[in-house]
N, C-alpha and C positions, 0 to 999 in steps of 0.2 A: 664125875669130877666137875666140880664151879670153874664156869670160867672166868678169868680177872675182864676186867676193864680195859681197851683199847684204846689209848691217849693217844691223839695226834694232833700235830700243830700246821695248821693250814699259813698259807702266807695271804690268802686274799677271802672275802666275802665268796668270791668263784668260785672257789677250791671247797666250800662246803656239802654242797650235795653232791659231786663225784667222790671227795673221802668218804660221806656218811652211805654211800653207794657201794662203797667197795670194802666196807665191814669197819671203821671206825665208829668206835660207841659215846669217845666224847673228845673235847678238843679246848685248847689254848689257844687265847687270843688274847690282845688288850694294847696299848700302844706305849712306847717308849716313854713317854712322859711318867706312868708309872710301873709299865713293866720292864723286865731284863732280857736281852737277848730272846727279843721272841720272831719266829721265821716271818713274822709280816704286820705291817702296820695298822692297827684296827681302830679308826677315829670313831665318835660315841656310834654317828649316825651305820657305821660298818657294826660296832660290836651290837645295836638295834637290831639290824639286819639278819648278819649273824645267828643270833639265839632264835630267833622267828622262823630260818631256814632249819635249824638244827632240830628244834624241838619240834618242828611238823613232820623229820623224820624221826625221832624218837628219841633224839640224841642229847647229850648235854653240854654244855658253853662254861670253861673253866675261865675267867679274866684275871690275867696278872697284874697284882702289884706288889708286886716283890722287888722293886728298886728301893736303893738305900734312901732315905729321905730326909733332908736337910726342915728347919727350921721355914722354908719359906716357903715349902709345900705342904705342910700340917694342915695346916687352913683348908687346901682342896679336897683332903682325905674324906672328908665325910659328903659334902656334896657327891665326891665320885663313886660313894659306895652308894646313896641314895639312890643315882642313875640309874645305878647294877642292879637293884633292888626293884627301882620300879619297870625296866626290862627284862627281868625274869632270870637276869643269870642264875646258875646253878650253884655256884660256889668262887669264892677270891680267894686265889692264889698269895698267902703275903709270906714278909719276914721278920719286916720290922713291928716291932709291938705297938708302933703310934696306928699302922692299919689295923689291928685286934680291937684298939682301946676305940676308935673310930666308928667301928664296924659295930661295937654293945651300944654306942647310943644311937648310929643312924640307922642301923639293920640289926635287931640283935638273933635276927632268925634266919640271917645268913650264913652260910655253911663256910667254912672257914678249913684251907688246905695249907700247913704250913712247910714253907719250904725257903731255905737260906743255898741249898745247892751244895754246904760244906761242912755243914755242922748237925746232919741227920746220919750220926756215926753210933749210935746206941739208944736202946730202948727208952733208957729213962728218960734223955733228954726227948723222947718221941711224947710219952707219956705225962711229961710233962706240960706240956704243949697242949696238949689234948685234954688235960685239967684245967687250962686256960679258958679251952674253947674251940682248939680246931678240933676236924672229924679226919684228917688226914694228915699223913706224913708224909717227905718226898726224900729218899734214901740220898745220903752222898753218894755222888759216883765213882769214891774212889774205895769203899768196902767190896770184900771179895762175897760168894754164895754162900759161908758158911756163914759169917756172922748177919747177912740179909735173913737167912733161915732164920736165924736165933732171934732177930729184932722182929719178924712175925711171929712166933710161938708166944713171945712177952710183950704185944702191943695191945694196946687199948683203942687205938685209932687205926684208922685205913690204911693203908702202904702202898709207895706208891714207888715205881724202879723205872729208870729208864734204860732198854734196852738195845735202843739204837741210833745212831747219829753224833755229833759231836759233841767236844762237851767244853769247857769254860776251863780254863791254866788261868789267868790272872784277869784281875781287872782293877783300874785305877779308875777314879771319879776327874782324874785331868786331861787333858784333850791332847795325849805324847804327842798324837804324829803331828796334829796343827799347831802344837808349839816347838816342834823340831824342823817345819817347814817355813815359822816366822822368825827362830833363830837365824835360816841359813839367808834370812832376807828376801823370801819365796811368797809373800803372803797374798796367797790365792787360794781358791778355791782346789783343794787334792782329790780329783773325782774317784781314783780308786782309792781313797781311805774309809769309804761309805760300804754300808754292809754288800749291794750288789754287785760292787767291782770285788777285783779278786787281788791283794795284796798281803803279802806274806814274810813274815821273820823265817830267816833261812839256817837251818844248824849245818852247816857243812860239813862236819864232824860226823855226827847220824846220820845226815841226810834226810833230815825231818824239814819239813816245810807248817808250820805255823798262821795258820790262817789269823786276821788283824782286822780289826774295822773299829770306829768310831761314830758313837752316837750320842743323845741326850745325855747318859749316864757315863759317857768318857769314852776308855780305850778298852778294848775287849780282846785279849790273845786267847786262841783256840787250840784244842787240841788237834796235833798233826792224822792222827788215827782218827777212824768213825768206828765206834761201838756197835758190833752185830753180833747179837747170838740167838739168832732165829734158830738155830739147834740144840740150844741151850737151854731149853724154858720148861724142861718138865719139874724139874727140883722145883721150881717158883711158884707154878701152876699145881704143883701137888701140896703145895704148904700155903696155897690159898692164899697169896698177895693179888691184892685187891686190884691196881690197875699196872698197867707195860706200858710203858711211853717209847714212842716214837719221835724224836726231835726234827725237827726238817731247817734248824737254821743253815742259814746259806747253800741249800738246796732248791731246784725246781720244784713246780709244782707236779710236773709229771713225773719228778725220780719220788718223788713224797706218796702220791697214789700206787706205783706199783711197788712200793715198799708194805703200803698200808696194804694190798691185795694180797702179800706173800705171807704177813706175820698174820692177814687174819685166817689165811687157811693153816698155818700153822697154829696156831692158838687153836681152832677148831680140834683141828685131828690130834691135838694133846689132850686134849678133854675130855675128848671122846673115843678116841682111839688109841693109846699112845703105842700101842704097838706100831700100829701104821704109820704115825709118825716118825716112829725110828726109822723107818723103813725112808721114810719121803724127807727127812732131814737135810740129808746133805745137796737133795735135789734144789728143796729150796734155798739153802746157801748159796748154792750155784747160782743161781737165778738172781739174787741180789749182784755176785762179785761181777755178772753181767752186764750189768744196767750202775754198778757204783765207778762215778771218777775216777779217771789213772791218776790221778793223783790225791786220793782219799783213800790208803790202802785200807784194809777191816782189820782190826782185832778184837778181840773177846774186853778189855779196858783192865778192871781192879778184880773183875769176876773170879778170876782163877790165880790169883798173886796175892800173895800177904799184903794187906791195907800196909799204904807209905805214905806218908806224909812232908 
């Protein structure tokens, strides 16, 4: 049985050869200016760095620029795909189509992943996409296993699932909490409203806590759950989806490596053994709810629930 692809998203240049060490086959990077919610800030001379450490281990360098993009950043699109181009990235992550239209004349032999995060909910729009020009789709993460099955049996492009860590509820392009803290006449600097500090919308009802932060691209609310189904994966791994994403925003770098160490020996022994993986499944569950925050319970996400919108 193939195995899929190992996506992981490191937070630092550091973090490349211990992830690509420890069974990661390729990774996300790129910097807020045009990427979305990525685990760590990668300026050009880091994302250089980067593909230079990745590719001496074998590995490959996804860069995001999947932020929405206004009128005054057009202009930089193609310079910054040139950069990608002439350090060897592997493929750009985009959404909007001024990156695609960008990418035919300053790279047009750039590999191209496309991904909106919300709107990867059916084959055709996959297919489409991929008549454009990408070689990759990046599933929503709020479809359940059957229709992810069904959107690999009828893709034309790569697929791509993420199967653990958190995930995106809203985002606005305005800066809520810094104009809620210059409403109250507070206007200073709010050090936990930044992705490292830890601040949270609170459902006192559920009891869900809502991870918040602010950056380039506005205000970001998170999902209260982190997505794990490191026991889950042989449906996906037997119908041949291409790569498994691991998310590591507002994660360590060291909960991000022994996550990446657990799902690659799971990935392995699905492969190659799935018997024994059945057998060793719920070990390594365990082994995750070990090492995950008390306060980042797990659930399985859209996996096993009729898609809600």
């Amino acid at each position: 049985m193939a195995k899929p692809e190992l996506l992981v998203t490191p937070k630092s240049v550091d973090d490349i050869i211990p992830l690509a060490e420890a069974g990661a086959d390729a990774f996300v990077i790129g910097e807020q200016r045009y990427g979305l919610r990525l685990a760590g800030e990668f300026l050009r001379e880091d994302v250089k760095k980067a593909i230079e450490l990745a590719h001496e281990k074998g590995k490959k360098v996804y860069v995001a620029m999947n932020a929405l993009f206004h009128n005054e950043k057009v202009d930089e699109l193609s310079g910054y795909i040139q950069f990608l181009q002439d350090v060897n990235a592997d493929a750009i992550i985009f959404g909007d189509p001024a990156v695609l239209m960008a990418a035919r004349e300053a790279a047009p032999n750039m590999k191209l992943h496309w991904n909106t995060e919300t709107t990867g909910t059916n084959w055709y729009t996959c297919n489409y996409w991929g008549r454009k020009g990408a070689k990759r789709a990046v599933l929503a993460r709020e479809i359940n296993m059957d229709a992810i099955i069904e959107m690999k049996e009828n893709a034309e492009v790569e697929i791509e699932v993420q199967v653990h860590g958190m995930t995106a509820m809203f985002q606005s392009k305005r800066s809520l909490l810094g104009n809620y803290y210059e409403y109250q006449g507070k206007v200073m600097e709010v050090e936990n409203r930044k992705q490292e500090h830890n601040m949270f919308l609170h459902d006192k009802e559920r009891e869900n806590k809502y991870p918040i932060f602010e950056d380039e691209n506005g205000t970001h609310i998170m999902s209260p759950n982190d997505i794990c189904i490191i026991d889950e994966l042989q449906e996906m791994i037997e119908a041949g989806i291409d790569s498994l994403k691991i998310d590591g925003i507002l994660k360590s770098s060291e909960y991000i490596l022994e996550v990446t160490k657990l799902y690659r020996k799971a990935i392995d022994l699905c492969a190659l053994d799935p018997d024994q993986y059945d057998e060793e499944k719920d070990d390594l569950l365990a082994a995750i709810e070990e090492i995950q925050p008390v306060n980042r319970p797990l659930d399985t996400g859209f996996f096993f629930k009729e898609t809600v919108y």
